[in-house]
C-alpha positions as CSV (number, residue, x, y, z in Angstrom):
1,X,-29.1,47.9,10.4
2,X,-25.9,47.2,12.2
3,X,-24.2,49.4,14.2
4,X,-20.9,48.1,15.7
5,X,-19.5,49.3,19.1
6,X,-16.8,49.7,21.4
7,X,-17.0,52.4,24.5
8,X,-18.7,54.4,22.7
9,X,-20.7,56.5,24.9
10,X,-19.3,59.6,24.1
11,X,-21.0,59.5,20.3
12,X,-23.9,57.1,20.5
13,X,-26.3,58.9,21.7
14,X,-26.4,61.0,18.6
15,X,-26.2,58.0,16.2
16,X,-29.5,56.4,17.9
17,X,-31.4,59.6,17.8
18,X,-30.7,60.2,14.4
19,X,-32.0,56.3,13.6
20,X,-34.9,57.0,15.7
21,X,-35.6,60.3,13.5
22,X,-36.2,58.1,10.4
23,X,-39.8,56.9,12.1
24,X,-38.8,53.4,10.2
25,X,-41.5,50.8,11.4
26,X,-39.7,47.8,9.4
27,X,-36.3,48.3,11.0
28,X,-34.0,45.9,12.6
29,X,-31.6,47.5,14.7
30,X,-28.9,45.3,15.6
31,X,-25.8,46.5,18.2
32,X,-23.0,44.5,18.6
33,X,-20.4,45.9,21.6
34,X,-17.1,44.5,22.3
35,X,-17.4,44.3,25.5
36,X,-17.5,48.5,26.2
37,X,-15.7,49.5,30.0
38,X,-17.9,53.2,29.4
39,X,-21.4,53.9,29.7
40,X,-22.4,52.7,26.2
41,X,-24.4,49.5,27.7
42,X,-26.4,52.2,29.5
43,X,-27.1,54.6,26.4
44,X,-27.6,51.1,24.7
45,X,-30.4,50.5,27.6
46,X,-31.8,53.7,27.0
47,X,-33.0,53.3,23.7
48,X,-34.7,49.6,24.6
49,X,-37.7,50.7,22.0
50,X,-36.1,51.2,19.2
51,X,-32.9,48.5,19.8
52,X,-33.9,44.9,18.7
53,X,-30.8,43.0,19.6
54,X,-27.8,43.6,21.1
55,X,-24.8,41.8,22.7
56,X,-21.7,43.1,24.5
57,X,-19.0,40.6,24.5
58,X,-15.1,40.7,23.4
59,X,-14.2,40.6,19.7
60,X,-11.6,40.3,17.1
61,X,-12.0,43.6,15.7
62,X,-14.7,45.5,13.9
63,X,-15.3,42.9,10.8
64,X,-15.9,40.3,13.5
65,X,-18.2,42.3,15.3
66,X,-19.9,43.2,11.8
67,X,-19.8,39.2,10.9
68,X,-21.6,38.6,14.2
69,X,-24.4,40.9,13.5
70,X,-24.9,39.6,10.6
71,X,-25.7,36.5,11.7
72,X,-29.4,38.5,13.4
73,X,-30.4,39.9,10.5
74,X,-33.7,39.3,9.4
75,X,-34.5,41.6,6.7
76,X,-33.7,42.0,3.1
77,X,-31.1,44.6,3.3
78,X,-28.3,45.0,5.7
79,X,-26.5,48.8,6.6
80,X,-23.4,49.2,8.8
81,X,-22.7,51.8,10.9
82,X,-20.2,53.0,13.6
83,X,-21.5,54.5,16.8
84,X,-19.8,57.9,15.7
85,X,-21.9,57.9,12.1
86,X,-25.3,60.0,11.7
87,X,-28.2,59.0,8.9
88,X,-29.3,61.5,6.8
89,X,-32.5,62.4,5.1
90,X,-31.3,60.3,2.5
91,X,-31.5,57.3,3.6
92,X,-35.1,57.2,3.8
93,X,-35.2,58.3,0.1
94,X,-32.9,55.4,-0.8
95,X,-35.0,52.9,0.9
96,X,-37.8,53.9,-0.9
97,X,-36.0,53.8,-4.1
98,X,-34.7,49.9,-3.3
99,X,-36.8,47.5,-5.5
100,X,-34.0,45.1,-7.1
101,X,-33.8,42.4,-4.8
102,X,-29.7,41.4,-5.6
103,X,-28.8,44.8,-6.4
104,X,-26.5,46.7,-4.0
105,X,-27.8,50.2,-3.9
106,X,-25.0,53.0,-2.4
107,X,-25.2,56.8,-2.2
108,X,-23.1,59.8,-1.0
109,X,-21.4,60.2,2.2
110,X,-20.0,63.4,3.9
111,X,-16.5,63.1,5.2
112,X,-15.2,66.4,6.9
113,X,-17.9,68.2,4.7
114,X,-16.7,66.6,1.7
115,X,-19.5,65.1,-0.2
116,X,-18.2,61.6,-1.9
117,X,-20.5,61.0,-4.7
118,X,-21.1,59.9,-8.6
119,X,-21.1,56.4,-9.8
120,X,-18.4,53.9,-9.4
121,X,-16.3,52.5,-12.2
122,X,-14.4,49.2,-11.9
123,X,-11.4,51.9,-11.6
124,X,-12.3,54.0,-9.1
125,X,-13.3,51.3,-6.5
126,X,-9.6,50.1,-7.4
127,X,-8.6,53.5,-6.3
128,X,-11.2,54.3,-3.4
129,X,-13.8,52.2,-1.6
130,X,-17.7,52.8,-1.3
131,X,-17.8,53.7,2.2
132,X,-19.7,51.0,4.4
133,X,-22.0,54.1,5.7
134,X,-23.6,54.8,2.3
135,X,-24.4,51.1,1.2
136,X,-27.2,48.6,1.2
137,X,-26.4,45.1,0.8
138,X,-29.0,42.7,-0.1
139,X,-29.0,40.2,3.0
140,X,-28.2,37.1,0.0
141,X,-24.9,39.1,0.2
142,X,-23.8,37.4,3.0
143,X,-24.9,33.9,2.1
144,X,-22.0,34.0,-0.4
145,X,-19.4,36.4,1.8
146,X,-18.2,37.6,4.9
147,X,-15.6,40.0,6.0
148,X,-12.0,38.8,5.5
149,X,-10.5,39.3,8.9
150,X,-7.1,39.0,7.6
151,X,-8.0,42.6,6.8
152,X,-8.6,44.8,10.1
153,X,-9.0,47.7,8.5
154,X,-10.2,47.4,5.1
155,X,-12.1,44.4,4.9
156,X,-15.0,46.1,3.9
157,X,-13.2,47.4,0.0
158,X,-12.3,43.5,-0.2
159,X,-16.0,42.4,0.2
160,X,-16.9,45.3,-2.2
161,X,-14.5,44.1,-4.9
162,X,-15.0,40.7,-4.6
163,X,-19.2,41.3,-5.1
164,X,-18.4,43.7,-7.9
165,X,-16.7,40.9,-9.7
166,X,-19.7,38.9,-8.9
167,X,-22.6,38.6,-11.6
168,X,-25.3,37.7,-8.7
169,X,-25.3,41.5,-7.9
170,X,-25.2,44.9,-9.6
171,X,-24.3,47.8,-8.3
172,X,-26.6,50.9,-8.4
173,X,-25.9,54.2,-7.8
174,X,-28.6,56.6,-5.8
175,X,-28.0,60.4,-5.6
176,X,-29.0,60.5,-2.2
177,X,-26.8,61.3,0.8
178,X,-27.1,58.6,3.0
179,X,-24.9,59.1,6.3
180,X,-22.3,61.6,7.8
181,X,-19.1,59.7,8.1
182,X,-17.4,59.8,12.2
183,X,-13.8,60.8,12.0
184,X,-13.1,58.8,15.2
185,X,-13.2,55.1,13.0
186,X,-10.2,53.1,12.4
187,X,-10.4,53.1,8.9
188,X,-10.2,56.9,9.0
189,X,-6.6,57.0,11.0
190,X,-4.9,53.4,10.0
191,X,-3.9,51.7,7.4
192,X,-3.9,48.3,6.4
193,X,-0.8,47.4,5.6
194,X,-2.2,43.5,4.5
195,X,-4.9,45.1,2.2
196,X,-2.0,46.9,0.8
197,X,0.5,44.1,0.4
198,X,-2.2,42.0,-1.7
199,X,-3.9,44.9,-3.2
200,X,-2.5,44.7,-6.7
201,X,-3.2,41.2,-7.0
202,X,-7.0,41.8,-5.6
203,X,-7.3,44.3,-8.6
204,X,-6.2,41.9,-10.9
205,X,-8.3,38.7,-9.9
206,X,-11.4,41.2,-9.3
207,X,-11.4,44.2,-11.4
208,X,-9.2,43.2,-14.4
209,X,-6.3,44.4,-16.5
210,X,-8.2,47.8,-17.4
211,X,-8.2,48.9,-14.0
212,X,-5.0,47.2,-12.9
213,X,-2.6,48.6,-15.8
214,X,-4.7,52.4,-14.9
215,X,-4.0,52.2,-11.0
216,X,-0.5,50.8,-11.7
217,X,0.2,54.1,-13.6
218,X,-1.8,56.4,-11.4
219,X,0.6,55.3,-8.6
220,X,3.8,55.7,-10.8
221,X,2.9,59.5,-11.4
222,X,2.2,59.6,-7.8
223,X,5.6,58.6,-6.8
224,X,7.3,60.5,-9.5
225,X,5.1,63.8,-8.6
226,X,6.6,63.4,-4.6
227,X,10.2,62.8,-5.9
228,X,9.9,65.7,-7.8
229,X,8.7,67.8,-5.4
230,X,11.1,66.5,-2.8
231,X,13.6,67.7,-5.1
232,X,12.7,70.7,-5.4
């Protein structure tokens, strides 16, 4: 596990306890600061038991930092989180559940008590990405990829896109609710106007004409639906 940083202190506390709740004895917990001004090196200190490697220097953004940690993993399977994200029961039931070793395994996340759920179609990651909190990535993952910083916000729903275009892995859905999403990440108040600018072309190269000619439309009502009701 992977837990990116940047003063922090304020919500970290919570995340660790709810990682030390899960009573994992095979976990790697990796935390990769920025180089935090607040007391997050201290909270970080605090929970010396449980944290198996950390480093606090200056960074190009969150994908870096992610892209740093990867290079510590250990393990099998790698999960991201943000300092301001909590685990849920379900993430113990998903690890359980985990026996395909190139298969990328994903459950539900709450958002603002809004539980994102159900299997993905090559549509509906054109339309919405698997958030980062409720997906396992077999560690081979990132023997092939690594997050796109040309993308600060969403580089996370290119890697996603580009792997479901990949025959190495398969994508498997779990009906377990794996983390409670923080409202305070970037990806939750930014956009990314790059991701955007190349996104139609992504959906082609990755997820073919289906989904490109169905997102294509979806967007046209979209547009006609707010002129309308400008309009009016």
């Amino acid at each position: 596990m992977i837990i990116v940083t940047y003063n922090a202190a304020r919500h970290l506390r919570s995340c660790l306890d709810r990682v030390k709740q899960q009573n994992c004895s095979n976990l790697q917990l990796i935390i990769i600061d920025g180089g935090s001004k607040d007391q997050t090196i201290d909270i970080i200190n605090e929970y010396g038991d449980l944290v198996d490697h950390w480093v606090s220097e200056p960074d190009n953004g969150i994908y870096d930092a992610m892209n740093k940690g990867i290079g510590y993993v250990k393990g099998d399977w790698v999960l991201f989180l943000g300092a301001d994200d909590l685990l849920e029961d379900g993430f113990k039931q998903m690890i359980a559940e985990m026996t395909i070793p190139n298969a990328i395994y994903y459950g539900m996340v709450n958002v603002n008590d809004i539980i994102y759920k159900d299997q993905y179609s090559s549509y509906r990651l054109a339309k919405l990405n698997i958030c980062h909190q409720a997906i396992f990535y077999p560690a081979s993952v990132f023997k092939k990829y690594q997050y796109d910083l040309k993308f600060p916000v969403w580089a996370d729903w290119y890697l996603n896109i580009q792997c479901w275009n990949d025959p190495s892995f398969q994508f498997i859905y779990k009906n377990h609710l794996i983390a409670t999403f923080g409202l305070q990440g970037i990806s939750s108040t930014t956009y990314d106007i790059q991701f955007l600018k190349e996104k139609h072309k992504i959906v082609w190269k990755y997820l073919g004409p289906n989904a490109f000619i169905r997102l294509l439309f979806r967007e046209l009502k979209l547009k006609l639906y707010r002129k309308t009701s400008k309009d009016d």
